[in-house]
Backbone bond lengths (Angstrom), bond angles and torsions (degrees), N, CA, C in turn:
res aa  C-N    CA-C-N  psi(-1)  N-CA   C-N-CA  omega(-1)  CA-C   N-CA-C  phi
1 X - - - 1.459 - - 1.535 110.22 -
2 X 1.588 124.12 -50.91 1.033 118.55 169.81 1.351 126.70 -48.46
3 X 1.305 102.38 -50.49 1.791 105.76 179.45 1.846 118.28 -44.44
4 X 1.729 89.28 -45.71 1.673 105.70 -170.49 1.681 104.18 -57.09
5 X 1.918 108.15 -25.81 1.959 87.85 -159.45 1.680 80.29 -70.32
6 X 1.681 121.77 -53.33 1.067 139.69 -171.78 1.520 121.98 -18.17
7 X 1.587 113.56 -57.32 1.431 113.14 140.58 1.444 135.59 -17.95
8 X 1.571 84.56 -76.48 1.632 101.03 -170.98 1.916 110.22 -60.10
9 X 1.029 89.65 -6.19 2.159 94.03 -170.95 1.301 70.42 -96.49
10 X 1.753 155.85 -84.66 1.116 139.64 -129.96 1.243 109.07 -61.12
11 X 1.167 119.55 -54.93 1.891 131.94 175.63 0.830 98.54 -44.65
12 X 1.542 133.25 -28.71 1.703 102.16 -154.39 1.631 96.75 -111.98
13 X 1.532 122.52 -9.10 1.082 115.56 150.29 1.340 139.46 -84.79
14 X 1.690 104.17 0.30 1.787 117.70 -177.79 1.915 87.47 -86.87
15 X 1.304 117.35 -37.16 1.709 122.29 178.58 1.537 108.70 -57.05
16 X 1.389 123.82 -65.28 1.317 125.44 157.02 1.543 124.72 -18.58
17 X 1.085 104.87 -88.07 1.393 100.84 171.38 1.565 134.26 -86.07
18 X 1.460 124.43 13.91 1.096 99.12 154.79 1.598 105.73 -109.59
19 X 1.356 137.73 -10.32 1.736 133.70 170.26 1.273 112.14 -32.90
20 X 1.780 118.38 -60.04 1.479 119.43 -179.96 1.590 101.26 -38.57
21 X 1.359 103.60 -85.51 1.520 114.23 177.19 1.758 111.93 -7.97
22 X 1.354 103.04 -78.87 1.429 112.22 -166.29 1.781 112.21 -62.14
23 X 1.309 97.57 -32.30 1.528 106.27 173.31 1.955 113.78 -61.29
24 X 1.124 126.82 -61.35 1.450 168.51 -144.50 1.804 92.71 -84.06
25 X 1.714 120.07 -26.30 0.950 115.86 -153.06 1.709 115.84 -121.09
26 X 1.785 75.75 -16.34 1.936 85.75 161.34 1.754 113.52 -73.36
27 X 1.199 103.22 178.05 1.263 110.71 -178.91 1.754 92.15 -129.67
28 X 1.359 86.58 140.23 1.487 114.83 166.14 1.581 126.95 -111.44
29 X 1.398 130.98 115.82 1.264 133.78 -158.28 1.595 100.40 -113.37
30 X 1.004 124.84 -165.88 1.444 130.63 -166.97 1.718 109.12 -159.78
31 X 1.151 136.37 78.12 1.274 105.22 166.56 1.833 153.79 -4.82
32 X 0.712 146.12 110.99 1.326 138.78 151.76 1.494 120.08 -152.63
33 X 1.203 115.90 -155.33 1.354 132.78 165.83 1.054 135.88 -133.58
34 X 1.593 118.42 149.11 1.948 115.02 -163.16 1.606 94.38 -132.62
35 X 1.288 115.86 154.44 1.235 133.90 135.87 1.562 130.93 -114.37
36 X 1.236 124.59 -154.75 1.771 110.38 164.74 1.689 92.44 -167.28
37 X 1.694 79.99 -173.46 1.135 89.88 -151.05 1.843 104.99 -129.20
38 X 1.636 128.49 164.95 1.056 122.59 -174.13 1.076 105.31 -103.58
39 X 2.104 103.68 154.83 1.484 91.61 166.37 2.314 68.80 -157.87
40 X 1.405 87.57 -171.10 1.574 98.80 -147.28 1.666 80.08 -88.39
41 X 0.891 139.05 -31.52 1.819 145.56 -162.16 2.160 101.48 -95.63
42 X 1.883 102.27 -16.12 1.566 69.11 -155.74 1.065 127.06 91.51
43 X 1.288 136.56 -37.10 1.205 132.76 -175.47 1.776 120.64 -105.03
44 X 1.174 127.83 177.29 1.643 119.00 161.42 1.646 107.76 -29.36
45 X 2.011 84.47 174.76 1.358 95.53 166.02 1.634 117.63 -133.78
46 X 1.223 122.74 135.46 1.312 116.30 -168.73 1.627 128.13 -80.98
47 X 1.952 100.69 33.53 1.262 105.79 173.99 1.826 103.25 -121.58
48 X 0.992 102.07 12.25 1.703 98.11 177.17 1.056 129.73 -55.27
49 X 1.778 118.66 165.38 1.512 107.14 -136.15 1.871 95.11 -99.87
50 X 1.825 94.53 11.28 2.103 75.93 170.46 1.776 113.87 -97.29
51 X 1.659 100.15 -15.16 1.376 92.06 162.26 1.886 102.94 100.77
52 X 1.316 91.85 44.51 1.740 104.03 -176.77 1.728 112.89 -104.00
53 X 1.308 109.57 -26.11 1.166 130.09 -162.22 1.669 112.05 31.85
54 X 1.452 111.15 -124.58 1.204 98.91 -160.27 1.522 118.73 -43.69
55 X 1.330 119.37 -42.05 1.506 130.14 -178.26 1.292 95.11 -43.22
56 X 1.446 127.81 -60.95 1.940 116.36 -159.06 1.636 88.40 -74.64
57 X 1.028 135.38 10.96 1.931 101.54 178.32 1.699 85.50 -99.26
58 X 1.471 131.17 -28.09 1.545 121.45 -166.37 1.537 106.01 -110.42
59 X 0.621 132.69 -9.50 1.658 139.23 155.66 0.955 120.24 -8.95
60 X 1.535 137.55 121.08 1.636 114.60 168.54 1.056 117.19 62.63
61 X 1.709 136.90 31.24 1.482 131.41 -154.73 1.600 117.04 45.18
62 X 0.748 121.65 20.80 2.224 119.75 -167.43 1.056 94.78 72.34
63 X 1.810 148.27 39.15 1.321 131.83 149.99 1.807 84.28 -82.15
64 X 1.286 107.46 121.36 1.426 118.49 175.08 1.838 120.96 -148.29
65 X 1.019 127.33 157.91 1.755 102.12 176.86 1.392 91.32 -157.38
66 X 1.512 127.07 164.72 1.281 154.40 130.40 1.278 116.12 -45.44
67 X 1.121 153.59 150.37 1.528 154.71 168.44 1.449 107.91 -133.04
68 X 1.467 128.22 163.11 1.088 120.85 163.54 1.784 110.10 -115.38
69 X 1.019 110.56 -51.42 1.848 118.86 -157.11 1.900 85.68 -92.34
70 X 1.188 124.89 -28.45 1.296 131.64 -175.72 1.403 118.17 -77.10
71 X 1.461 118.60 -27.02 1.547 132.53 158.37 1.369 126.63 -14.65
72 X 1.479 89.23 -70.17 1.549 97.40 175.01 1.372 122.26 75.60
73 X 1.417 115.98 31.28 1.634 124.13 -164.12 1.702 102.55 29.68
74 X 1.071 119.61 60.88 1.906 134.25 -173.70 1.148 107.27 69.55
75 X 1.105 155.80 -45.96 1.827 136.89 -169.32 1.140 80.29 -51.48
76 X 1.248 154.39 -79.42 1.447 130.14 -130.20 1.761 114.88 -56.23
77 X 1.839 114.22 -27.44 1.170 118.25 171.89 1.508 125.98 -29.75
78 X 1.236 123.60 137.63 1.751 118.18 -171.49 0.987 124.00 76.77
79 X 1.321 126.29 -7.96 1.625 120.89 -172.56 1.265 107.95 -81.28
80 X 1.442 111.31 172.78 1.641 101.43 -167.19 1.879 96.03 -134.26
81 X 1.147 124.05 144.52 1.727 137.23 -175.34 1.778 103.40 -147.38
82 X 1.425 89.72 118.20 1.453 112.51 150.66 1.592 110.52 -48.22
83 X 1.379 134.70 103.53 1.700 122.57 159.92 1.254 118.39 -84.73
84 X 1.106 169.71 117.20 1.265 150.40 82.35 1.116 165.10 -26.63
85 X 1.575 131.15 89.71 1.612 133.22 -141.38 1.668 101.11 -64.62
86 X 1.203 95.72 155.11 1.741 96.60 175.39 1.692 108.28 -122.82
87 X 1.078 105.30 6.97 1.830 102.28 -161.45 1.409 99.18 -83.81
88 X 0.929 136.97 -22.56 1.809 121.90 -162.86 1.763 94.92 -163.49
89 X 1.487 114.45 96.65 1.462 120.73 -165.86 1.677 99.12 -71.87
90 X 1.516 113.05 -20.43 1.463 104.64 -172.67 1.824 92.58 -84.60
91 X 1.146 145.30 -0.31 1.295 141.15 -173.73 1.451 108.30 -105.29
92 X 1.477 109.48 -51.58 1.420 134.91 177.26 1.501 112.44 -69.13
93 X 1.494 106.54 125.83 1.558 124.28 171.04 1.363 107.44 -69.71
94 X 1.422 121.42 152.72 1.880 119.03 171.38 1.720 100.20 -85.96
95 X 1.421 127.19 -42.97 1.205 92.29 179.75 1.550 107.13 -103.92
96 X 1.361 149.75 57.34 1.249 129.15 84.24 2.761 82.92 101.80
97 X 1.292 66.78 178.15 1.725 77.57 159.88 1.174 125.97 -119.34
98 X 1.354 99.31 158.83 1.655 101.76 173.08 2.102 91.85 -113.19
99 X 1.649 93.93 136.29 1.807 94.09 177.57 1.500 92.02 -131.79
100 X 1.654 119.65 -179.78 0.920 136.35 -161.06 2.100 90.91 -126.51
101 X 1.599 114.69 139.43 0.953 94.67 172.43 1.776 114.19 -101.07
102 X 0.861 96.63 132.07 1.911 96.62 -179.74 1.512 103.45 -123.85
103 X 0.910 124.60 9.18 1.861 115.14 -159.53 1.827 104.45 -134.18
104 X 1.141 140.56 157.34 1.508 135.52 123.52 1.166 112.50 -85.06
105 X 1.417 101.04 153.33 1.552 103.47 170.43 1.739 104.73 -176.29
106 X 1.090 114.90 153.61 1.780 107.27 -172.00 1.773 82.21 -142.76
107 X 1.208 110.08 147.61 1.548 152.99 -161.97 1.487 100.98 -121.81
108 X 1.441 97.09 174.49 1.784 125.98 159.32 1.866 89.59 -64.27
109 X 1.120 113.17 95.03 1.331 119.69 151.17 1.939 115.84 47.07
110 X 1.635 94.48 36.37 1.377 101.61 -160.86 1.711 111.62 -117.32
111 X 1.347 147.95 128.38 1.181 138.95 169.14 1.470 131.19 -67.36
112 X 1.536 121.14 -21.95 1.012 144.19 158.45 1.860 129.93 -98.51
113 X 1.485 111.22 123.37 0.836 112.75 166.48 1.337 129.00 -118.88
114 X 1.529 130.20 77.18 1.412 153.93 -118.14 1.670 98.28 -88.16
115 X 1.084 130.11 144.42 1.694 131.24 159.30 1.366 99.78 -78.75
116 X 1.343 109.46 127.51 1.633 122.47 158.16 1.325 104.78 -5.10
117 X 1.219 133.35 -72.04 1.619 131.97 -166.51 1.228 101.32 -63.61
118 X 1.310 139.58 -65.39 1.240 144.14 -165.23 1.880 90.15 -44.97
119 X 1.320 105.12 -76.34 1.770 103.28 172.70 1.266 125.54 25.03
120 X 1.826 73.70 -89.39 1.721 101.17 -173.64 1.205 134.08 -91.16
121 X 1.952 104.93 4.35 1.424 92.43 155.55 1.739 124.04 -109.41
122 X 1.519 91.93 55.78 1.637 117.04 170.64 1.537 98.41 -121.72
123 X 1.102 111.04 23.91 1.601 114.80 173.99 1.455 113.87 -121.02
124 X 1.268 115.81 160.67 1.530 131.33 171.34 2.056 100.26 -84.42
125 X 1.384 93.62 145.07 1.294 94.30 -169.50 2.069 100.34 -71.48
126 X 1.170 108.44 166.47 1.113 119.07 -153.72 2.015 126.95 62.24
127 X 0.828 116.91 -12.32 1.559 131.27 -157.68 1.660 111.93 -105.29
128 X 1.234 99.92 -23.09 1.966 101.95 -173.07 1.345 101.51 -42.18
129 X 1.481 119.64 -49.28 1.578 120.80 -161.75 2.276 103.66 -47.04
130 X 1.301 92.40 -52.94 1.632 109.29 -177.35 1.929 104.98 -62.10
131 X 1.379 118.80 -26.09 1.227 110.45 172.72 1.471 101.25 -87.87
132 X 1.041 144.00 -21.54 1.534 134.78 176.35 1.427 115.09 -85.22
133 X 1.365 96.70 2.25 1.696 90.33 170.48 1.359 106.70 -106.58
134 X 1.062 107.37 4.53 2.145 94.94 174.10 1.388 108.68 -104.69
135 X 1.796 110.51 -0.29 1.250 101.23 160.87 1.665 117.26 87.27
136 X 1.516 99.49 -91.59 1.925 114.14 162.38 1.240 109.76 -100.55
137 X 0.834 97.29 141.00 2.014 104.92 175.66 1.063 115.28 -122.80
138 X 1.217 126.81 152.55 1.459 129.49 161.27 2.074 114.49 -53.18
139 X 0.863 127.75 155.54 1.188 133.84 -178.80 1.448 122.61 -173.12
140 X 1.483 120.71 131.47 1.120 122.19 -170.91 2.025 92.54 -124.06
141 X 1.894 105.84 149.29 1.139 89.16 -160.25 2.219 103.66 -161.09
142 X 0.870 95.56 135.10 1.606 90.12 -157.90 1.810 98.74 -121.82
143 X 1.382 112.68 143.34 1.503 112.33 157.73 1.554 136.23 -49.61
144 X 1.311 127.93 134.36 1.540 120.16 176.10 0.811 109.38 -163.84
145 X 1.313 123.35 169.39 1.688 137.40 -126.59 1.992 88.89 -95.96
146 X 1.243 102.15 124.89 1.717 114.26 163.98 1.480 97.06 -70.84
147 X 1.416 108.21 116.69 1.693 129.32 158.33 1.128 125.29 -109.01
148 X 2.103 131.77 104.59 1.328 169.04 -123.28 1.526 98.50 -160.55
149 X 1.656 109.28 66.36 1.384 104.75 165.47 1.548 122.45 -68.40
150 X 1.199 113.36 138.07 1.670 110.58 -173.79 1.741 115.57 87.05
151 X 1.373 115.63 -2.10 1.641 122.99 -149.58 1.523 83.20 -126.93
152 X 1.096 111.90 120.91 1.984 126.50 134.96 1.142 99.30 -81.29
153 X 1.610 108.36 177.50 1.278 118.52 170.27 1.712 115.32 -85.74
154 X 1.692 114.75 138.13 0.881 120.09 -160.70 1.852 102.36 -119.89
155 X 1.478 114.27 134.94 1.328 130.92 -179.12 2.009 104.99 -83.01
156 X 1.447 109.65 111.12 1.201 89.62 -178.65 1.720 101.56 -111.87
157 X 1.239 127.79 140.90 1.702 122.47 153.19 1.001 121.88 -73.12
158 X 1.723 113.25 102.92 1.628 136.17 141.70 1.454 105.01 16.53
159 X 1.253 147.62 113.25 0.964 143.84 156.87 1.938 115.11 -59.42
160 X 1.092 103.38 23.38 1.621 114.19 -178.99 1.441 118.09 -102.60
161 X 2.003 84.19 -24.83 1.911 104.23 -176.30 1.423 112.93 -45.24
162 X 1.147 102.58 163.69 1.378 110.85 162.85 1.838 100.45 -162.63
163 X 1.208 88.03 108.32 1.742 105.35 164.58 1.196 105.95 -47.28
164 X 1.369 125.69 161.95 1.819 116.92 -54.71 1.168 103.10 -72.60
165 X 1.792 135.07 -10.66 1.722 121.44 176.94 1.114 148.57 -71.19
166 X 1.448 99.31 -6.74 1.604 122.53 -175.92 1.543 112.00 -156.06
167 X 1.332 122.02 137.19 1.373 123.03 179.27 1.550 104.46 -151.91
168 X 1.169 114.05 98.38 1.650 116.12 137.22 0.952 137.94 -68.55
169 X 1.701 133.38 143.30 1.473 118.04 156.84 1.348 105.58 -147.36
170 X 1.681 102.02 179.61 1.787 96.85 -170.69 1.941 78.62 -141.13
171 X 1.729 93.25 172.08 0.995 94.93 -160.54 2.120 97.06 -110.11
172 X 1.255 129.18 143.42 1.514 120.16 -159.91 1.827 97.72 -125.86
173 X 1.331 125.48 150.95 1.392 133.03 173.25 1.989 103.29 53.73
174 X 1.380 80.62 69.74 1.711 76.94 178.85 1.403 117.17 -117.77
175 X 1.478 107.22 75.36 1.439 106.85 -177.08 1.094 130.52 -92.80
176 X 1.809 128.49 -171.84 0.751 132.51 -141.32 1.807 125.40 80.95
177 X 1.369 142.52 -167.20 1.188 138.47 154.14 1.447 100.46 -88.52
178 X 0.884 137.30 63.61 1.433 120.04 148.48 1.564 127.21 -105.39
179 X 1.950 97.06 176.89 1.744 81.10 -164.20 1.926 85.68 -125.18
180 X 1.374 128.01 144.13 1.459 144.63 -146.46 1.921 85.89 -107.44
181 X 1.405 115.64 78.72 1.595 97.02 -151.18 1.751 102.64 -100.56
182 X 1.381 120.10 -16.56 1.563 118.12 147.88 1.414 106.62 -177.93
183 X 1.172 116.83 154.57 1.921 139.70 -159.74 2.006 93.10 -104.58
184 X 1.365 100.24 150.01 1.434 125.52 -178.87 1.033 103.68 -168.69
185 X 1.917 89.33 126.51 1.566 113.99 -167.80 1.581 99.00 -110.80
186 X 1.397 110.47 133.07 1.403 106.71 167.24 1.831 114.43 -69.62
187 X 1.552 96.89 120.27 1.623 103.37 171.96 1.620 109.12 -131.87
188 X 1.182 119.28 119.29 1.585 121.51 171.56 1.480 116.45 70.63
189 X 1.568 105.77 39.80 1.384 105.46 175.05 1.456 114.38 78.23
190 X 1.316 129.46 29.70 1.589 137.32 166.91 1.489 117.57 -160.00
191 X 1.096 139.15 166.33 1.630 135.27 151.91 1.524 112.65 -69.33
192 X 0.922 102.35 144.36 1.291 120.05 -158.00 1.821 106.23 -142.80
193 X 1.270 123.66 99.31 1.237 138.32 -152.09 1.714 112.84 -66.05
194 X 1.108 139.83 101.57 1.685 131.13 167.66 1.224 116.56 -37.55
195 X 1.550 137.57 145.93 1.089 131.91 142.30 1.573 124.43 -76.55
196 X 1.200 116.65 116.71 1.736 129.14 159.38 1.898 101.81 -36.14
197 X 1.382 102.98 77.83 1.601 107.08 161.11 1.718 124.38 -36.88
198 X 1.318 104.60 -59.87 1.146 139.13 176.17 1.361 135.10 -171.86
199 X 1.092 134.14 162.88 1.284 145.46 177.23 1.936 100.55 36.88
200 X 1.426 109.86 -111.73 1.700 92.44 -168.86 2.013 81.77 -117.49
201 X 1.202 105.33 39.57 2.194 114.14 167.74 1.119 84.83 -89.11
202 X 1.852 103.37 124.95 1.270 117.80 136.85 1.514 117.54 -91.81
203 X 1.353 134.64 150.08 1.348 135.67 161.44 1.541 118.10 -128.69
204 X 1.415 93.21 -175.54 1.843 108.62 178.74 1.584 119.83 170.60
205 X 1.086 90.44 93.58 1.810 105.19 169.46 1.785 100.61 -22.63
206 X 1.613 116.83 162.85 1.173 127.93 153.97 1.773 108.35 25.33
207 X 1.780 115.34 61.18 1.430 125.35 167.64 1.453 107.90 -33.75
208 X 1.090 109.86 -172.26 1.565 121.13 146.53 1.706 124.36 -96.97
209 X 1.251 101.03 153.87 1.501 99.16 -179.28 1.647 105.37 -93.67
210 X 1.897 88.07 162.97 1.527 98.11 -149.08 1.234 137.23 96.05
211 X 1.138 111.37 -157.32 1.041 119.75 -159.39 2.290 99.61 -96.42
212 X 1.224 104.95 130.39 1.533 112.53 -164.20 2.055 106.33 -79.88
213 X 1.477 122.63 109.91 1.329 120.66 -176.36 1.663 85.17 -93.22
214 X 1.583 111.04 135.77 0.908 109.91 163.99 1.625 122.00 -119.46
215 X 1.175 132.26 152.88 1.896 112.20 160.33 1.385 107.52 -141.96
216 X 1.021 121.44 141.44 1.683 137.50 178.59 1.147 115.49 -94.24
217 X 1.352 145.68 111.37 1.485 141.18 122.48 1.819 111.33 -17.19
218 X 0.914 113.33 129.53 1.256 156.35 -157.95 1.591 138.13 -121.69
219 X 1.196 120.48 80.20 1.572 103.96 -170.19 1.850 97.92 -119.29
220 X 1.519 112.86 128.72 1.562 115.45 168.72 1.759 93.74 -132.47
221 X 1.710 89.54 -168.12 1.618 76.34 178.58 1.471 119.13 -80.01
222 X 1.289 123.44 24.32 1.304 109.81 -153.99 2.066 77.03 -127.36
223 X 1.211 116.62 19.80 1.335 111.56 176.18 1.452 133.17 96.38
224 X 1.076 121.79 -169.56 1.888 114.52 168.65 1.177 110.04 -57.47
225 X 1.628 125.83 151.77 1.349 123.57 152.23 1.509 97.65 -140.66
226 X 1.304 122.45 165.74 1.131 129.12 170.66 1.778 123.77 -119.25
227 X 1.289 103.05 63.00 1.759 92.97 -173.64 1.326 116.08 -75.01
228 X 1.782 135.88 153.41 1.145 147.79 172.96 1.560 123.40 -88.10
229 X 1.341 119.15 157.31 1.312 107.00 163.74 1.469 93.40 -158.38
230 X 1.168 99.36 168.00 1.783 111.91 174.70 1.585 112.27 -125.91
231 X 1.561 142.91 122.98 1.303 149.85 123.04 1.713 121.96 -39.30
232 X 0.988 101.97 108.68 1.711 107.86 172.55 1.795 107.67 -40.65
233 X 1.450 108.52 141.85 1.464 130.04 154.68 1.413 109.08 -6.31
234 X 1.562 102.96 -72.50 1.747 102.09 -167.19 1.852 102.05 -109.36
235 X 1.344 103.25 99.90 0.825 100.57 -164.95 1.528 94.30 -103.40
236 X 1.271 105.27 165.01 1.701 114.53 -169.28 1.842 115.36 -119.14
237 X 1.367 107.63 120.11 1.670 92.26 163.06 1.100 123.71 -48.82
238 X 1.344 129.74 132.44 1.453 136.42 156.34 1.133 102.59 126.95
239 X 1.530 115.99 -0.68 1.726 108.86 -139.51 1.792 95.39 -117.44
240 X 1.518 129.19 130.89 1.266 138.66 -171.85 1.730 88.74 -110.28
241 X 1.704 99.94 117.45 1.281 112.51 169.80 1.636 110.62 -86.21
242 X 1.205 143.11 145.60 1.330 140.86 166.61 1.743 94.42 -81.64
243 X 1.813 90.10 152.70 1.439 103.52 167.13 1.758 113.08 -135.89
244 X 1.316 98.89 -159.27 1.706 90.06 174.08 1.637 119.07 -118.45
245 X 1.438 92.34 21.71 1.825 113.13 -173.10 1.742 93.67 -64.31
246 X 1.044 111.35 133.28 1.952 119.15 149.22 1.411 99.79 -135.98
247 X 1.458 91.84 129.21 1.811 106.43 177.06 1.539 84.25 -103.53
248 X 1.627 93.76 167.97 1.435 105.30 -159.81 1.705 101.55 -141.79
């Protein structure tokens, strides 16, 4: 009798801890469909609608895309998805691409709107030509972690700024799954909330002077976080400050 509960406690702690595991370790895909899009390089384009410019056309090598339902009126900006075509398995690779999203864009009934490169490396080598002729493809396609070896997250100024009356910024190398869900600038002794300009632009008329405290709202799976960063006094359009943020 003893032995038998003894069992039953081991099983039910070998069940315990390995379910997470086995659960945690499948992959979950999503149906849809992609097409893409041209540009003279192959790669992104540095007018997309989250507002990365040059960064979203070289990103990820130009694995880059447009999204539609994935957007997210901008949180969706930066996130990163495995694609994988499903229409023709002898054309179609199993693991598929990983792109960066920087763009909106809506299709023939499609969630992805892929850069040429991104495309074709959902193809078997020799074969891209035969995947660009169906145009839309079937595609199945799951979230995963943005990987920025050597990269924290970096604060860049909006090239729209203008010291000291106007300051945008967007946020660059933001990995991990997380979502960038709104910026607060300390002004007059409180946080004081940014407006989402566009895409993943934060802005704010008449900043504060000095030196810029910043903190981000934060969503991964492990919940809200709130990390800080600061931009120097004279801060410059165009200019991506480093910080000591790592999303995870």
């Amino acid at each position: 009798m003893e032995f038998s509960l003894k069992l039953q406690y081991y099983c039910l702690v070998c069940v315990m801890v390995l379910l997470p595991a086995l659960c945690y370790s499948k992959d979950y895909f999503v149906k849809s469909r992609a097409t893409y899009y041209g540009s003279s390089d192959g790669l992104g384009t540095t007018s997309g609608a989250c507002g990365f410019g040059e960064y979203g056309r070289n990103i990820s090598s130009g694995n880059v895309a447009g999204v539609y339902r994935l957007y997210k009126n901008g949180v969706g900006c930066g996130a990163c998805y495995q694609v994988r075509c499903t229409t023709n398995p002898q054309i179609c690779t199993k693991k598929g691409v990983n792109v960066v999203v920087t763009d909106y864009g809506q299709g023939d009934n499609t969630d992805f709107i892929l850069s040429h490169h991104a495309y074709e490396a959902m193809a078997r080598p020799g074969t891209a030509d035969r995947l660009f002729a169906y145009g839309v493809v079937g595609v199945e396609y799951q979230r995963v972690p943005c990987q920025y070896v050597g990269h924290k997250i970096q604060v860049k100024v909006h090239e729209y700024s203008r010291n000291p009356d106007y300051l945008a910024i967007i946020m660059l190398y933001q990995a991990g799954k997380s979502d960038i869900l709104s910026v607060d600038i300390w002004q007059q002794g409180k946080w004081v909330e940014m407006r989402r300009s566009f895409g993943a632009v934060f802005d704010m008329p008449n900043p504060p002077l000095g030196a810029i405290s910043l903190r981000f709202k934060v969503h991964d799976n492990a919940g809200i976080k709130w990390p800080k960063a600061v931009i120097p006094r004279n801060w410059k359009a165009g200019v991506a400050y480093d910080t000591d943020i790592q999303l995870q």
